[in-house]
C-alpha positions in Angstrom: 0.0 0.0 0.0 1.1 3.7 0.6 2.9 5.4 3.2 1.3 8.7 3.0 -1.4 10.5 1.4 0.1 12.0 -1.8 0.6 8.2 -2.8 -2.2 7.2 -1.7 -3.8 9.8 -4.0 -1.9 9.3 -7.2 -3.5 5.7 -6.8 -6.9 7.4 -6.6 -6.2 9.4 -9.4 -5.6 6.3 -11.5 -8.9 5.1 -10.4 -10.6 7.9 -11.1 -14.1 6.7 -11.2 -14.5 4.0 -8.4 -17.8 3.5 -8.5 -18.1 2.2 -12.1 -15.4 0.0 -11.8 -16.6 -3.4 -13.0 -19.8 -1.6 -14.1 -20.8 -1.5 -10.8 -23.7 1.5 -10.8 -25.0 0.7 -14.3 -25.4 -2.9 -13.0 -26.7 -2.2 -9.7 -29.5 -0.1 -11.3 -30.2 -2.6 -13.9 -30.8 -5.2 -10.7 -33.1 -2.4 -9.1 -35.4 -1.9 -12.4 -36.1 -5.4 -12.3 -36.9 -5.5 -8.4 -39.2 -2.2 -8.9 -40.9 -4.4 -11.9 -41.6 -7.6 -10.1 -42.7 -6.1 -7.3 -44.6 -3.4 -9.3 -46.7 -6.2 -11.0 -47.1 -7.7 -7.5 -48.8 -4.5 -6.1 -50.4 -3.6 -9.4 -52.4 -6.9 -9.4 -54.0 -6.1 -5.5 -54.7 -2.5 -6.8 -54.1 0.5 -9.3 -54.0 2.8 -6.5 -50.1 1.3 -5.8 -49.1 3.4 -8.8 -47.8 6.4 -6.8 -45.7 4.3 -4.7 -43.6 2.7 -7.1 -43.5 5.7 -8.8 -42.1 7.7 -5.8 -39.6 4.9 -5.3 -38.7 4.6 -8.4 -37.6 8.4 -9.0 -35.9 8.0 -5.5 -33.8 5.0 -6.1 -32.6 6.6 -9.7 -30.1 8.6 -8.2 -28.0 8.2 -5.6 -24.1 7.2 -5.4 -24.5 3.3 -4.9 -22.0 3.7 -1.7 -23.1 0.2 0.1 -23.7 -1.7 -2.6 -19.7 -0.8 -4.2 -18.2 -1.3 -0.5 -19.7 -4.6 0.1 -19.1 -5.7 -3.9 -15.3 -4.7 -3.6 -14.8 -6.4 0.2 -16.1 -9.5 -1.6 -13.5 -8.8 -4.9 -11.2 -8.1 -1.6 -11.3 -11.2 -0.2 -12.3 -14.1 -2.7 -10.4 -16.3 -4.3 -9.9 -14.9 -8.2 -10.9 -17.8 -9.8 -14.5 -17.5 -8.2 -15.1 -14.2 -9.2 -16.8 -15.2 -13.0 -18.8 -17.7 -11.0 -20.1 -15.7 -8.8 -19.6 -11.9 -9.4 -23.4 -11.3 -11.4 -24.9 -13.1 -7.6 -22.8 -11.2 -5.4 -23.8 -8.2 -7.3 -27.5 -9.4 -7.3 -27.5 -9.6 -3.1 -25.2 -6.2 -2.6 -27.6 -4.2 -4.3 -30.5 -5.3 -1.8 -28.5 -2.6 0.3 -29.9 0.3 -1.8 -33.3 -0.4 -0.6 -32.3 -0.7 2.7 -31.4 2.6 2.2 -34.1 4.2 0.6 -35.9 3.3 4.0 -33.0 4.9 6.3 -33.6 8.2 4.0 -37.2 7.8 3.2 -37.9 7.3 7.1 -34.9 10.0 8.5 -36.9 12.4 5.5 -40.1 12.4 7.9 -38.6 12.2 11.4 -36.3 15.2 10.3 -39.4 17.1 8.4 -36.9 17.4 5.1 -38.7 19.3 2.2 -36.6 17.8 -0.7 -34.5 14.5 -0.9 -31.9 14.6 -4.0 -33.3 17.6 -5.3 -37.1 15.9 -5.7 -39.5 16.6 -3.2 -39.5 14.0 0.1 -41.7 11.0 0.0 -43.9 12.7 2.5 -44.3 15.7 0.9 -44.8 13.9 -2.8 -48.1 12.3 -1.0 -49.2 15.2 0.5 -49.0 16.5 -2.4 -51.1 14.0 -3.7 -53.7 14.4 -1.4 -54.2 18.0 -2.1 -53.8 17.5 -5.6 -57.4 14.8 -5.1 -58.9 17.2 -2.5 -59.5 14.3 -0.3 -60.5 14.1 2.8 -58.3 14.7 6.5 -54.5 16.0 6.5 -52.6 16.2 3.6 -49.6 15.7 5.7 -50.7 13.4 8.2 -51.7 11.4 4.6 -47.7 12.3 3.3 -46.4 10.8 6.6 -48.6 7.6 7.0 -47.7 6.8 3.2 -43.8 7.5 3.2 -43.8 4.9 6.3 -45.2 2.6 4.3 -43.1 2.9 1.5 -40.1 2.9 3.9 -41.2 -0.4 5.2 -41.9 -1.9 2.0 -38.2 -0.7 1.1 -36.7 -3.1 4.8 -39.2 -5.9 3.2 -37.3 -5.5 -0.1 -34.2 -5.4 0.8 -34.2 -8.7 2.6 -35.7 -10.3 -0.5 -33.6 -8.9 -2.7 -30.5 -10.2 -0.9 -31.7 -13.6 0.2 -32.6 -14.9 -3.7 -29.4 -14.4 -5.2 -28.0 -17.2 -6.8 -25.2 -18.2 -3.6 -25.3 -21.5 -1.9 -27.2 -21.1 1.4 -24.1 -21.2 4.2 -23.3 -18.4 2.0 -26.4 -15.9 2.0 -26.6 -17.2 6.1 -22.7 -15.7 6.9 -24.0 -12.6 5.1 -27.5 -12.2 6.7 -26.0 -12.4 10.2 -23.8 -9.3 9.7 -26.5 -7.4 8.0 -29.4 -8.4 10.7 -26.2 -6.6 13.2 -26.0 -4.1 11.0 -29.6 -2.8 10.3 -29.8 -2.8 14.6 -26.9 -0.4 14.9 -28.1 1.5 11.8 -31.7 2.1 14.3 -29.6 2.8 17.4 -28.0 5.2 15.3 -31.0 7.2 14.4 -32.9 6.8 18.5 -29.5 8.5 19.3 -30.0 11.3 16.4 -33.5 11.8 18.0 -32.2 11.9 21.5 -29.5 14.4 20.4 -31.7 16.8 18.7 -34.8 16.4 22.0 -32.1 16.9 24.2 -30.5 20.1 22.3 -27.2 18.7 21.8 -24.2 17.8 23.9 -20.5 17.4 23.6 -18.1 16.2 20.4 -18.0 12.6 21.6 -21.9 12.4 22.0 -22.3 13.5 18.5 -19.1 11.2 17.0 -20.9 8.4 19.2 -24.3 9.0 16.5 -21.7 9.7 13.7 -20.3 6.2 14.2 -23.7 4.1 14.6 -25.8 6.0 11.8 -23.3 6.5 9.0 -19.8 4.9 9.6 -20.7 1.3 10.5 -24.1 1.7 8.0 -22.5 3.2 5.1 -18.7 1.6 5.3 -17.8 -1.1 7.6 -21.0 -3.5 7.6 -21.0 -3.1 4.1 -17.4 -4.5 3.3 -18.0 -6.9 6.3 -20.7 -8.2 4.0 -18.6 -8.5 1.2 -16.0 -10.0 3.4 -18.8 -13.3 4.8 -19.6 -13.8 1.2 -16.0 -14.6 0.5 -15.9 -16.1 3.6 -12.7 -14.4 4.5 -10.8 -15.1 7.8 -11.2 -12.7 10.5 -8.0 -10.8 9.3 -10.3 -9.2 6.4 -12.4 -8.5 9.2 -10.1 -6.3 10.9 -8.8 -4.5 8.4 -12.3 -3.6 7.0 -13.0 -2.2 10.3 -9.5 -0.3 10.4 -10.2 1.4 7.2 -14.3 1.2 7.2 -14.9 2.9 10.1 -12.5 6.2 10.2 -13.8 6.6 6.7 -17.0 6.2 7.8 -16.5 8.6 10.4 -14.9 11.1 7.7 -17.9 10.6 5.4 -20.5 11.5 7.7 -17.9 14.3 8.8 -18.0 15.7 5.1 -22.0 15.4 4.7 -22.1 17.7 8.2 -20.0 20.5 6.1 -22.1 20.0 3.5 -25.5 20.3 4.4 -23.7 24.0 6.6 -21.7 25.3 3.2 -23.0 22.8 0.5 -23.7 24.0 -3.0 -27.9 23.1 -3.4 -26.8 21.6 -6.7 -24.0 19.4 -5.0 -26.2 18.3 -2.6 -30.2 18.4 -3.7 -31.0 20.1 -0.8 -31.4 24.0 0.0 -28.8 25.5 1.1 -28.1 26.0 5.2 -30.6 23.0 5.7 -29.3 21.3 8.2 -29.1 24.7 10.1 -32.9 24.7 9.7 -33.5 21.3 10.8 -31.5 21.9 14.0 -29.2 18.9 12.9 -26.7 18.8 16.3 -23.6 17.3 14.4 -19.8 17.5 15.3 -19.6 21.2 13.7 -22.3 22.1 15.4 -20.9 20.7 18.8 -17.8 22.4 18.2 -19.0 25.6 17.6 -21.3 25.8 20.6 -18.0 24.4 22.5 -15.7 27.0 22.0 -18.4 30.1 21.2 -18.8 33.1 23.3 -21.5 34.2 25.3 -23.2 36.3 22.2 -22.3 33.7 20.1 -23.8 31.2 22.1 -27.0 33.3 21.8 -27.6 33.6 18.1 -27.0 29.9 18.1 -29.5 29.1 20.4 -31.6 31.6 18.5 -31.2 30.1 15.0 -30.4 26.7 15.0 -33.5 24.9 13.9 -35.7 27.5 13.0 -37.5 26.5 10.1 -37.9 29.6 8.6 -34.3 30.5 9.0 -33.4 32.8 6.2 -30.5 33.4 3.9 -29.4 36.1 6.8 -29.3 33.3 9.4 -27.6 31.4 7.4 -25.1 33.6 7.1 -25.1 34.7 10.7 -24.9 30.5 11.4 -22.3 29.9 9.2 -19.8 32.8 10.5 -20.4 31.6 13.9 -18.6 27.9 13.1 -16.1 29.3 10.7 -14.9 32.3 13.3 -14.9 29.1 16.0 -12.8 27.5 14.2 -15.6 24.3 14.2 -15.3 23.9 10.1 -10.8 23.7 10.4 -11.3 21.5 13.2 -13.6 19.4 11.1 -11.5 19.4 7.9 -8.7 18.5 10.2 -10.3 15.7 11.4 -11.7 13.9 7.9 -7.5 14.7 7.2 -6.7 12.7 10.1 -9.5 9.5 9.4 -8.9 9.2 6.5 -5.2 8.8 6.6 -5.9 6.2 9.2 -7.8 5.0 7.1 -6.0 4.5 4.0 -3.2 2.9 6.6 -5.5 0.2 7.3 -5.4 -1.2 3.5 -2.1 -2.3 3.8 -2.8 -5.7 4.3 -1.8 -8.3 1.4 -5.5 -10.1 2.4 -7.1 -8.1 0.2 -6.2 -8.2 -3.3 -4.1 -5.4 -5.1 -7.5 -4.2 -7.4 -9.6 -3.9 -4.6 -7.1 -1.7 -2.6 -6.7 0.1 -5.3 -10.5 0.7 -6.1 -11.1 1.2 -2.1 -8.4 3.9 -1.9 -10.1 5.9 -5.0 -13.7 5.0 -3.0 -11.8 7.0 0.2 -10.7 10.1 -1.9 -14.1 10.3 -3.4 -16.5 9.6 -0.3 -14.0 12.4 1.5 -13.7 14.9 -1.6 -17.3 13.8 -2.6 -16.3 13.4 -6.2 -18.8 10.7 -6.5 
């Protein structure tokens, strides 16, 4: 591997786009067409009025970066033995990509607990069906209508996923290895987000509280389970294991990190959200906790003023966004996705996992950290 990050980065430049190594989006949406049609059909034969929801999740799951379906992919290219990879590389694929409905529950369901307007620049589920219900003029809430509707989309999503990743074509010990890890994984992911709630109900608290929901809802969700996954299907020893973890979670931690900066200073085109969100939502992240760490007393003040304020305008914003920068919150933060991901990268040095993969995951660190995705 590399001893620092300059090498590490002309490796990255080499791969310069990650995620479509091996085809990997193209094919992962291609597996998630033919889920949304068979499933479509299903729901189209008990009633017409199912229409809107595949829709909605259809326009959802069209976009979207294809993270944990590419980390678990490449810990499985990682970790297996070469010559299985034409045996098994279309299955492996197949049961990865159950992960992208997993997550259009996580982001369907965070969409309503977080009362987001938009989701990748489309409106969020539970506004699309309130929508809706105006649109018909029927009866009761239009948003009580959104919410009730997005939950059930989000569930149908968890049901999916499952299916999706227990029918691929793998021999049974297989899918089981695999299954355990993700059953862990989709308990920490809900941990993760009780711990969001808590934060945000209890108005925030220090740095380690909010790396402690940083770690459960994004790094070990987005990065480690998923390579972990990857890493039961090849049935790799517990080495893999480790090193996964030594690289999956700092990275993890650097990509949830970067989102935080992004949803403060984000371009709305970059992110599909408007800008200062976050700010409006009240979202009590590591910036946030930093700043209202080390602000003074007025400071202090127009933070507890602003943050989450829904109808914060461009001035707060503004006002918001000084307040972390003049802190010092947004260095310390950049410092600290420095910092992880250099750990990170460190933690690929391990001749277990095959010289392609390492190669592919460091381009996958630059570009979850740079968000060049």
């Amino acid at each position: 591997m590399h001893g620092d990050l300059s090498d590490a980065l002309s490796v990255s430049e080499r791969v310069r786009a990650p995620l479509d190594v091996a085809d990997l989006r193209p094919r992962v949406q291609t597996t998630i067409d033919g889920v949304l049609a068979r499933q479509g059909a299903l729901l189209a034969a008990v009633s017409t009025d199912m229409e809107p929801l595949v829709s909605a999740l259809s326009d959802l799951l069209a976009g979207g970066k294809r993270l944990r379906p590419a980390f678990a992919y490449w810990g499985w290219r990682g970790a297996v033995d070469p010559t299985d990879v034409s045996t098994h590389d279309d299955a492996v694929l197949h049961a990865v990509t159950g992960l992208e409905f997993l997550q259009a529950c996580a982001l369907i369901h965070d969409d309503v607990m977080d009362g987001s307007d938009t989701r990748r620049g489309l409106p969020a589920a539970h506004r699309r069906f309130a929508g809706l219900h105006r649109g018909e003029q029927w009866l009761g809430s239009p948003e009580s209508f959104g919410v009730g509707a997005a939950i059930l989309l989000g569930d149908l999503c968890l049901s999916w996923a499952d299916e999706v990743l227990l029918t691929a074509n793998l021999p049974r010990e297989t899918l089981h290895r695999a299954k355990a890890i993700y059953d862990e994984m989709r308990s920490e992911l809900m941990a993760g987000q009780y711990l969001d709630l808590l934060e945000q109900a209890c108005g925030g608290g220090s740095v380690d509280r909010a790396l402690q929901v940083v770690r459960y809802k994004s790094a070990k969700y987005t990065i480690e389970r998923p390579l972990h996954i990857g890493a039961a299907l090849a049935n790799a020893p517990q080495s893999v294991f480790d090193a996964y973890s030594g690289y999956g979670l700092p990275l993890g931690e650097a990509f949830q990190l970067r989102d935080d900066v992004l949803g403060v200073f984000g371009d709305p085109e970059q992110t599909g959200k408007p800008a200062g969100d976050d700010l409006r939502e009240g979202k009590r992240t590591v910036l946030i906790a930093l700043a209202t760490e080390r602000a003074d007393d007025t400071q202090r003040g127009h933070l507890r003023a602003l943050l989450g304020d829904p109808g914060l305008d461009a001035s707060g914003v503004t006002t918001l966004r000084s307040i972390i920068e003049d802190t010092g919150a947004l260095a310390s933060t950049e410092s600290m996705i420095e910092g992880l991901l250099q750990q990170s990268l460190e933690s690929l040095n391990n001749e277990s996992i095959s010289g392609e993969a390492r190669e592919v995951l460091t381009g996958l660190a630059f570009a979850a950290t740079r968000r060049s995705l």
